[in-house]
N, C-alpha and C positions, 0 to 999 in steps of 0.2 A: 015369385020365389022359385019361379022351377029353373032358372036358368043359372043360380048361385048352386043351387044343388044336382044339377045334373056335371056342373065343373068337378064338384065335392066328390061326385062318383068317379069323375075321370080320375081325377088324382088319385082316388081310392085303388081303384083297377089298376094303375101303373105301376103304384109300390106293391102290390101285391106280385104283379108280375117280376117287379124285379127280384123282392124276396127269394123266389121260388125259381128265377136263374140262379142266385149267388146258390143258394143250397144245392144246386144240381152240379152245381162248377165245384164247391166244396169235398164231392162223394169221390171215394178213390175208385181209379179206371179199372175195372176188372177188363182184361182179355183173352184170350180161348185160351186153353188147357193149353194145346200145342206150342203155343208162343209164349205162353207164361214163362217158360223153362229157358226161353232165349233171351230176355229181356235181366239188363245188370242190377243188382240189388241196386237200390238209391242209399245215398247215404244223409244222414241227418243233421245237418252245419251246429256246429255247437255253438252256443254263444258267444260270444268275442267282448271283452271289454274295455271297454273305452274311456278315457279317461277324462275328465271335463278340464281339470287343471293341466298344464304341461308343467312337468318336472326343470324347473330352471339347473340349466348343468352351469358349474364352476368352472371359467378357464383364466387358467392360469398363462401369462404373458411374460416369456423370462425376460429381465433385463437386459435393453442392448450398451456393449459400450460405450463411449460418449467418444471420449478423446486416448482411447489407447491404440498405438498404432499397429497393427497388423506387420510381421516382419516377412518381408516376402521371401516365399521358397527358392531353396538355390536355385531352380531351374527356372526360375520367372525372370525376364529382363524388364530392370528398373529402368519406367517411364521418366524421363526428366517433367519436371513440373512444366506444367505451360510458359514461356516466357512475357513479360508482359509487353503489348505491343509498344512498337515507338510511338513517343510523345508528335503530336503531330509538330510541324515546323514554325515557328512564330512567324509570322510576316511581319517585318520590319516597316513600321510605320512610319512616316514621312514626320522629319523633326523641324519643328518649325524655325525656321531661322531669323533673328532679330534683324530686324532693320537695320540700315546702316548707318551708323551713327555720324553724326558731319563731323569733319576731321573739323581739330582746332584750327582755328583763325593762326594765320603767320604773323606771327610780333614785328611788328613795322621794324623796316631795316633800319641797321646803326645807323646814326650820322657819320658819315665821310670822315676819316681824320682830314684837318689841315695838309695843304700839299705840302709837302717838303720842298728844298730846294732840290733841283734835277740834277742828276748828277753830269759832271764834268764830262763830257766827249772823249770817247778813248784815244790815245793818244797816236797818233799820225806817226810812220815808221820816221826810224829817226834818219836824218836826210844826213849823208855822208859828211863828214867835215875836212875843210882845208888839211893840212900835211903838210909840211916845208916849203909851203907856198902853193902846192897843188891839189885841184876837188880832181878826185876819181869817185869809178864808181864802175860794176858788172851787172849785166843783168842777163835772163835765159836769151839765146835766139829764136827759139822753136815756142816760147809761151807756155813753155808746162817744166816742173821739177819735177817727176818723176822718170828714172829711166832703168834698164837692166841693168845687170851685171855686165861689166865690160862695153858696155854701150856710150859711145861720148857725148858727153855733157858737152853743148857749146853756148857762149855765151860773147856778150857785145863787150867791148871793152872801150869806155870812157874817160881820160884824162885833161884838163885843161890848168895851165899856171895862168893862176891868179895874182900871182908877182907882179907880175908883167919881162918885161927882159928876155933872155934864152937863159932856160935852167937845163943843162944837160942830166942824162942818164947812165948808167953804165946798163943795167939788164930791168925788164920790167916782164911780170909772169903772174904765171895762178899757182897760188899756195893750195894744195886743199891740208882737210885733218887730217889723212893720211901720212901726211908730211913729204911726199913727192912732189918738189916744186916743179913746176913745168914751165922755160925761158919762153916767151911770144917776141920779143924783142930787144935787142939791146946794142949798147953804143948812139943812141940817140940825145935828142935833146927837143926840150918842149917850148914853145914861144907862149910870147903871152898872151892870153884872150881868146888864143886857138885852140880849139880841142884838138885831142889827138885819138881816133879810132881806130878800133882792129877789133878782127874775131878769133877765136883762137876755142881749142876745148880740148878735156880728157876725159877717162874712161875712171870710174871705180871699178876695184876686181872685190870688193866683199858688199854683198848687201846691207841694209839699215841706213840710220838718216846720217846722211854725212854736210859737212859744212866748206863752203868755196871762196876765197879771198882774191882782191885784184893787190900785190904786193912791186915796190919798185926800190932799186937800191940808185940812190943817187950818189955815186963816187962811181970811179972807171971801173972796167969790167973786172979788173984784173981786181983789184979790193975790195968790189962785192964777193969774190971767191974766198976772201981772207975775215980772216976775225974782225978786219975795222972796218968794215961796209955799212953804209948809212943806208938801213934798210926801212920802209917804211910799210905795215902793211893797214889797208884802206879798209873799215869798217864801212859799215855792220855786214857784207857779206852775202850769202846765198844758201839757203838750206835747200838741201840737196836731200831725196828721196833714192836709194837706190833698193828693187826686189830680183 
């Protein structure tokens, strides 16, 4: 038991000790005469009170507008609203396009009408005819009917008596539509069976289609000039072009 009780003493001695610092640390500091006089009074903190609760303070939160609009000062320049941006662009999607549908079937062709009968062959110029017993007949020299102004027209000149015998002539010529008769020959006389040829030709002075005849008067020269002259003139003639 001496080693429980010699602790008992230690502890004893320690708080004794410390008692007897706190009491010495408690005693006010005296200082010599001379310094006492230069040291500042102390002052004594009063107590201060504290409060356990805090005071809830009331705040008041004025109302803000909602929707009234602020009118701006003349000297403020009004922002235009944002504009809204462009709609972006649609891309045009590919349309699909239907098949092609098969054309209609072509309705079997009509039947052929029956042939007709063909028609008749057009008719063959008409070949000159006899005259007082004589075939005449003109035709171009040069192979074409077109000519200028004033340019002469010549042409073949064909007679034959078909009679037979000698048929005299007094004058034989070319009539044109102009009506300037033109003499090729006269005081003759035509045999039979023999043709009788010559060339001869004139000039038209007006352009457009003109017409040409081979004409003969069979009585003497001197009465083809007179009203009783047996004149004959010989179809169908020559169309004549003149530009």
């Amino acid at each position: 038991m001496l080693l429980p009780l010699s602790i008992r003493s230690w502890n004893l001695l320690t708080g004794f000790l410390l008692l007897v610092s706190l009491a010495c640390s408690s005693l006010p500091f005296r200082a010599s005469s001379k310094d006492e006089s230069s040291l500042p009074p102390t002052r004594t903190p009063l107590p201060t009170f504290t409060p356990t609760i805090q005071a809830e303070i009331a705040i008041s939160i004025p109302p803000t507008p909602t929707n009234t609009p602020v009118p701006p000062s003349p000297t403020d320049t009004l922002v235009p609203p944002p504009t809204q941006p462009p709609a972006a662009e649609t891309v045009p999607t590919a349309t699909p396009v239907p098949p092609p549908t098969q054309a209609p079937a072509a309705p079997p062709p009509a039947e052929a009408p029956p042939p007709t009968e063909a028609p008749p062959p057009p008719a063959a110029p008409a070949e000159p005819q006899a005259q007082n017993g004589v075939l005449a007949k003109i035709s171009f020299r040069d192979g074409r009917n077109t000519y200028a102004v004033g340019e002469k027209v010549f042409v073949k000149i064909e007679a034959t008596n078909v009679e037979g015998g000698i048929k005299p002539f007094g004058i034989l010529g070319l009539t044109p539509d102009t009506g300037n008769f033109q003499t090729s020959w006269d005081n003759y006389q035509l045999e039979g069976g023999k043709p009788f040829t010559h060339e001869d030709g004139l000039a038209f002075t007006t352009p457009g289609n003109h017409k040409l005849w081979l004409s003969i008067c069979f009585s003497t020269k001197d009465e083809c000039q007179g009203p009783n002259g047996n004149w004959v003139r010989f179809e169908p003639g020559l169309d004549v072009i003149v530009q």
